[in-house]
C-alpha positions in Angstrom: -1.8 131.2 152.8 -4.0 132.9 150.6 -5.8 134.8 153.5 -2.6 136.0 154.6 -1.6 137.3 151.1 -5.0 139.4 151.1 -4.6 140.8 154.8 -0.9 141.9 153.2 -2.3 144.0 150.4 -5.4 145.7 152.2 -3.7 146.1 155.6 -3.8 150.0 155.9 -4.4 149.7 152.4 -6.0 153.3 152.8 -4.1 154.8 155.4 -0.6 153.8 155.3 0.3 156.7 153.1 -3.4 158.9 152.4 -2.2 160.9 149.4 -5.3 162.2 147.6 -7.9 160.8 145.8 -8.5 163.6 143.3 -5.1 163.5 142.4 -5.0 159.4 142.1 -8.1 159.0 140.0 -7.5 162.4 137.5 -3.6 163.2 137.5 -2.2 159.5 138.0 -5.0 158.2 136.4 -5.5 160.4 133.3 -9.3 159.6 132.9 -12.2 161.6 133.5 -15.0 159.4 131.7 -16.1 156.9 129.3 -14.3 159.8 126.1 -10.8 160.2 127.7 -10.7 156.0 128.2 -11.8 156.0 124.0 -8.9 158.6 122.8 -6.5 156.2 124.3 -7.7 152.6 124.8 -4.0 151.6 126.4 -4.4 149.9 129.8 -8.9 150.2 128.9 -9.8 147.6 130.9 -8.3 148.6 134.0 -8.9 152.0 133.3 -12.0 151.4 133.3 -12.7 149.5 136.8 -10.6 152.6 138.2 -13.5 154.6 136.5 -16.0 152.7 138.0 -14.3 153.1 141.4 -14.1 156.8 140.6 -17.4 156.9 140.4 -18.9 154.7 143.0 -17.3 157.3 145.3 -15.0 160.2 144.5 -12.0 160.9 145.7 -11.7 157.9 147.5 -8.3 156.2 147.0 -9.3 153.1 149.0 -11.2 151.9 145.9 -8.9 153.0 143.9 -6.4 150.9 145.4 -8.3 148.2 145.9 -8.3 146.9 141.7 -4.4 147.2 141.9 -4.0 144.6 145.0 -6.5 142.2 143.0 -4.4 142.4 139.9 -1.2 141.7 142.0 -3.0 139.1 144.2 -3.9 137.4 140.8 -0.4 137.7 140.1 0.8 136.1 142.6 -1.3 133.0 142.8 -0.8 132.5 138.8 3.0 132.7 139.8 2.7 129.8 142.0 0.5 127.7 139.9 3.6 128.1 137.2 6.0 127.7 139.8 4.1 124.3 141.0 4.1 123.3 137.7 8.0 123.7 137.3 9.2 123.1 140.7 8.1 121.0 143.8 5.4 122.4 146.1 8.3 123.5 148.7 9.6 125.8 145.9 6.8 127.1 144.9 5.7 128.1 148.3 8.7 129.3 148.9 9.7 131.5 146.0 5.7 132.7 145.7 6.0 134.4 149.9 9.5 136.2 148.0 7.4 137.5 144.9 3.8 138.4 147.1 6.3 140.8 149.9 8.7 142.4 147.0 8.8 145.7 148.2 7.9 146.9 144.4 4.8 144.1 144.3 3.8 146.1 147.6 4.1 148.9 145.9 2.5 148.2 143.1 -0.6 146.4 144.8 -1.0 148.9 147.4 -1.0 153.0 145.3 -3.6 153.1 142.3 -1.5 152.2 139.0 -2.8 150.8 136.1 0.4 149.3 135.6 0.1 146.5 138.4 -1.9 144.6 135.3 1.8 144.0 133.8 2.5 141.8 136.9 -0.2 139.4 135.3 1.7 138.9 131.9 4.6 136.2 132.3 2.5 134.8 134.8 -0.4 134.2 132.9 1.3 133.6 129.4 4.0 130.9 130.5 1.4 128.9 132.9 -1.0 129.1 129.3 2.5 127.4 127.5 1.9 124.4 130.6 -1.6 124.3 129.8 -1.3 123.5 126.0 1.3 120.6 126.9 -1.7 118.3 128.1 -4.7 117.2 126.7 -6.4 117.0 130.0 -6.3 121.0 129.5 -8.4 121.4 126.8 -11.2 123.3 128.5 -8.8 125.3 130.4 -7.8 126.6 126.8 -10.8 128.4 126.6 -9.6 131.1 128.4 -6.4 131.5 126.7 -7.8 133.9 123.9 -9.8 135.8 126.3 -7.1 136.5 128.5 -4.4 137.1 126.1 -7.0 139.7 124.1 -6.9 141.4 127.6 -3.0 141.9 127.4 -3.4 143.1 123.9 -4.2 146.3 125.8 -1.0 146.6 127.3 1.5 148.8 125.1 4.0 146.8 123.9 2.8 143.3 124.7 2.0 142.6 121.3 5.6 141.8 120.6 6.0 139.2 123.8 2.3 137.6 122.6 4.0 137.0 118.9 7.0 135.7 120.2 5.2 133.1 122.4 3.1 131.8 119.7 5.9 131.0 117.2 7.7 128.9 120.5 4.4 127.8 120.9 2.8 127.2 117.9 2.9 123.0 117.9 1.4 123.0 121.2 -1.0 125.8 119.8 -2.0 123.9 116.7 -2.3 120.3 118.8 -4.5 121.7 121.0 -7.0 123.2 119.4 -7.1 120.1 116.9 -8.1 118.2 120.3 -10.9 120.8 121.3 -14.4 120.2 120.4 -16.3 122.5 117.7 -18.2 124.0 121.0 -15.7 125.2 122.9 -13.2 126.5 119.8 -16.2 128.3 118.6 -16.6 129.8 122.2 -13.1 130.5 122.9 -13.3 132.4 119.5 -16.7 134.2 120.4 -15.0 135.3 123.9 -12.0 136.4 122.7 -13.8 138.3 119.9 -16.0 140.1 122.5 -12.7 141.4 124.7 -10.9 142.6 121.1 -14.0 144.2 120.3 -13.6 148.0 122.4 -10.0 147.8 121.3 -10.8 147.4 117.4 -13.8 150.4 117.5 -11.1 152.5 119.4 -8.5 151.6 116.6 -11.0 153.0 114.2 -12.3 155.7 115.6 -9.1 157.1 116.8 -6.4 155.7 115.1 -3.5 157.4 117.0 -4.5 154.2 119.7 -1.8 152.7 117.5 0.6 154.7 118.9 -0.2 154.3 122.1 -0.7 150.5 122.3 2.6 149.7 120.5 4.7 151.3 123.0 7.7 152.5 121.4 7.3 156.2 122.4 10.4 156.6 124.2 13.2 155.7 121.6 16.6 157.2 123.2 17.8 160.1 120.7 21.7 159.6 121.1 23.9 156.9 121.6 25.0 158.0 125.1 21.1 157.9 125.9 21.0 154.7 124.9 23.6 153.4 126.8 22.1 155.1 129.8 18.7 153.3 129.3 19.8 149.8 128.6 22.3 149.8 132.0 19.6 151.4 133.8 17.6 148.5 134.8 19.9 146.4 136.5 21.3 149.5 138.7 18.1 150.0 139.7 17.3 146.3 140.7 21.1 145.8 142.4 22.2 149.1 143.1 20.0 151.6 143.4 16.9 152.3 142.2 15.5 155.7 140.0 12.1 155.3 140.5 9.3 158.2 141.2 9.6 158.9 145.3 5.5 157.7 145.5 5.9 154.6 144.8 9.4 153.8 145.6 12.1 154.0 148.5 14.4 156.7 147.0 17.7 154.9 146.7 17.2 151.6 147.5 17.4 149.2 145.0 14.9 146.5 144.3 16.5 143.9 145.4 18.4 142.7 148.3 21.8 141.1 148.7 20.8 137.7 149.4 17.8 137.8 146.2 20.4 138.6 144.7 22.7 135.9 145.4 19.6 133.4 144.7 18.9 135.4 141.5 22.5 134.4 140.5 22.7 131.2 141.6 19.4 130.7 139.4 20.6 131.9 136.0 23.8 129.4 136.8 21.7 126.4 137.5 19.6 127.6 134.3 22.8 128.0 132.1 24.2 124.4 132.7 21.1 123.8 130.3 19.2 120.9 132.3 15.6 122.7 131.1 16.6 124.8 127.4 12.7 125.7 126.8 12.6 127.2 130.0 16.1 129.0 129.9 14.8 130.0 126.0 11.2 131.3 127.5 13.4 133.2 130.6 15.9 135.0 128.1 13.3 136.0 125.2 10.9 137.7 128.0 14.0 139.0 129.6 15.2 140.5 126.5 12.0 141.5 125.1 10.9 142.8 128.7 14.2 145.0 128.6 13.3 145.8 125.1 10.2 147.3 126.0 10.7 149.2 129.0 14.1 150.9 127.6 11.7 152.6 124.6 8.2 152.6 126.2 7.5 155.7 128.6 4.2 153.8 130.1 6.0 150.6 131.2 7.7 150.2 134.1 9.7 147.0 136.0 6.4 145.7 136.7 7.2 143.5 133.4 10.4 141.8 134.3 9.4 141.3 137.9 8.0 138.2 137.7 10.5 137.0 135.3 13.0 138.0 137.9 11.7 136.1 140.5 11.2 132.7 138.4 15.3 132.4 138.4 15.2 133.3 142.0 13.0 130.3 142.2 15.3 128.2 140.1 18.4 129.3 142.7 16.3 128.1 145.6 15.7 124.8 143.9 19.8 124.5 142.5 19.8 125.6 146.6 18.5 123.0 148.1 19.8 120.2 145.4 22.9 120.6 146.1 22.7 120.5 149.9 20.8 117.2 149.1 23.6 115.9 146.7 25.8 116.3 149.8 23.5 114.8 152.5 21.8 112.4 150.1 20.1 109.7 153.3 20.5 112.0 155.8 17.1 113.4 156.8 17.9 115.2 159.6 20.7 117.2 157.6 18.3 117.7 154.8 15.5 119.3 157.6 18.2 121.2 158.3 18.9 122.4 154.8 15.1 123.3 154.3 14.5 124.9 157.3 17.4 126.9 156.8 16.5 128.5 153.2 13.1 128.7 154.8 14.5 131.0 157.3 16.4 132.6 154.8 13.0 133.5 152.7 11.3 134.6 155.6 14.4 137.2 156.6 14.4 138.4 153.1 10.2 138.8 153.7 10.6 140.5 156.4 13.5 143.3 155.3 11.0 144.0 152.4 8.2 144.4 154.8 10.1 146.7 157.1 11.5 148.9 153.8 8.2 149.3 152.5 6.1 149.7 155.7 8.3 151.8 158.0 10.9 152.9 156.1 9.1 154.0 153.2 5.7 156.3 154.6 8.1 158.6 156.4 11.0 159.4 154.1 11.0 163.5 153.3 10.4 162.1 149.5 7.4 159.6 149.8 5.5 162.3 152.4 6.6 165.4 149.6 5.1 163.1 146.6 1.8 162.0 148.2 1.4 164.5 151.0 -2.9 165.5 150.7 -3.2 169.1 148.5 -6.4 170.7 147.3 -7.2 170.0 143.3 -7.9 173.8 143.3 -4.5 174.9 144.2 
């Protein structure tokens, strides 16, 4: 499946919409060169790939493109490897095809934001939490304090990171008592190396503080409060306020029948069969929620993932129950998978239709990213 997830993020990857390089890599962007990227190190590492792609060929928003579907590709497959960790390989297959053709994973794999790196987070951070539950992990653990330096990047993800390690901090503490001297001292010297453009940015300009602890959109007014805290879940179930380039003015995120799974999910969740899982869910929710409501450079691409992990759970609590009912059965419980499978591929399919059709020639999307000369 993984071929197919790559054709679905470069097919007319540079054509479907051709918007303008110039304005993708300068305006969208907001780097020019190595000094822009130092006054504010938030999002550096991707920043700087997209620099490198501005300058292997400029304006070119192909390349530019092309770092945001690998971050969401990465995205994806970490989802499943959680996902197959938490749920049967029919589950995981299953609830990874709804995540990879989202209609806002397309659309943040397939336009040039630096934000398609937040797609990596709960991914990458909760499948870390699986990793440090088995010794048989230990050099996998290496790569936990490069990686989570790497996030250290993001605004605002310093607060998730300290959250994790105080659920985490047994599992944390066993596991690096079970690592040999070599590899803590390596995992140290990596993650060292990844912190250390972030700490001489600090230093040199220290207003990178603001930037990286994003909390620079703090509603002024009760009323504005209000507004931004029910905002999110009318834009995932009602109808979505989201910039016309990289969204289907109107629409919400989410469609009746994720929906229904999304619910069905937090109810199999509630009746508390896994707590550290339903604990891990609700603190990123609420942290998630936390962070985009005050943070003017974060965006859903936070909570996605999250999102999708109950739908997952509502697929499983899905097909349990039709199993409880035809327990021996086997041709009533082939009919039960095939069914949901059907069900995932419809839901597939509507996203695939809203983003590719539907979406390139709405009056909006062609008024946001229609080609104009920088010197105008």
């Amino acid at each position: 499946m993984l071929p197919a997830l790559v054709v679905l993020y470069l097919f007319k990857i540079g054509s479907l919409i051709r918007g303008d390089g110039f304005r993708e890599s300068i305006e969208y962007l907001g780097i020019n060169g190595l000094s822009d990227l130092n006054s504010d190190i938030s999002y550096g590492p991707i920043k700087f790939l997209q620099l490198l792609m501005v300058k292997i060929d400029e304006p070119n928003s192909t390349l530019l493109r092309l770092v945001s579907a690998t971050l969401v590709i990465g995205s994806v497959i970490l989802f499943y490897r959680l996902m197959r960790k938490w749920h049967t390989p029919r589950i995981a297959i299953l609830s990874s095809i709804l995540f990879a053709t989202s209609s806002y994973s397309l659309h943040m794999g397939r336009y040039s934001l630096a934000t398609a790196s937040l797609m990596l987070v709960f991914p990458a951070l909760l499948l870390f939490g699986t990793w440090l539950k088995s010794k048989r992990n230990v050099q996998k653990i290496i790569f936990i304090g490069p990686a989570t330096a790497l996030s250290l990047y993001i605004p605002g993800i310093y607060i998730v990171i300290l959250a994790l390690v105080l659920i985490f901090r047994q599992r944390l503490l066993l596991a690096v008592q079970h690592m040999k001297r070599t590899q803590l001292y390596m995992g140290m010297s990596a993650t060292g190396l990844v912190l250390l453009p972030l700490i001489l940015a600090i230093i040199q300009n220290p207003n990178n503080l603001k930037y990286l602890s994003g909390l620079d959109s703090i509603p002024r007014s009760f009323k504005a409060f209000y507004d931004s805290l029910a905002q999110l879940p009318i834009d995932f179930v009602y109808s979505a306020n989201i910039e016309g380039y990289k969204w289907l003015t109107g629409s919400p995120i989410l469609d009746v029948a994720s929906i229904i799974l999304l619910i069905l999910g937090t109810y199999a969740y509630i009746r508390g069969e896994h707590p550290l899982r339903i604990r891990l869910i609700g603190i990123g929710v609420g942290l998630s929620w936390f962070i985009i409501m005050f943070s003017s450079t974060i965006d859903y691409a936070l909570i996605l993932p999250l999102v999708y992990v109950v739908i997952a759970n509502g697929i499983a609590y899905l097909l349990q129950t039709w199993f409880t009912v035809f327990p021996k059965n086997p041709a009533a419980r082939r009919t039960g998978v095939i069914t949901v499978a059907i069900l995932v591929l419809a839901i597939s399919a509507f996203h695939g239709y809203r983003f590719f059709e539907v979406w390139p020639n709405t009056p909006e999307t062609k008024e946001s990213v229609v080609l104009q000369d920088p010197q105008k």
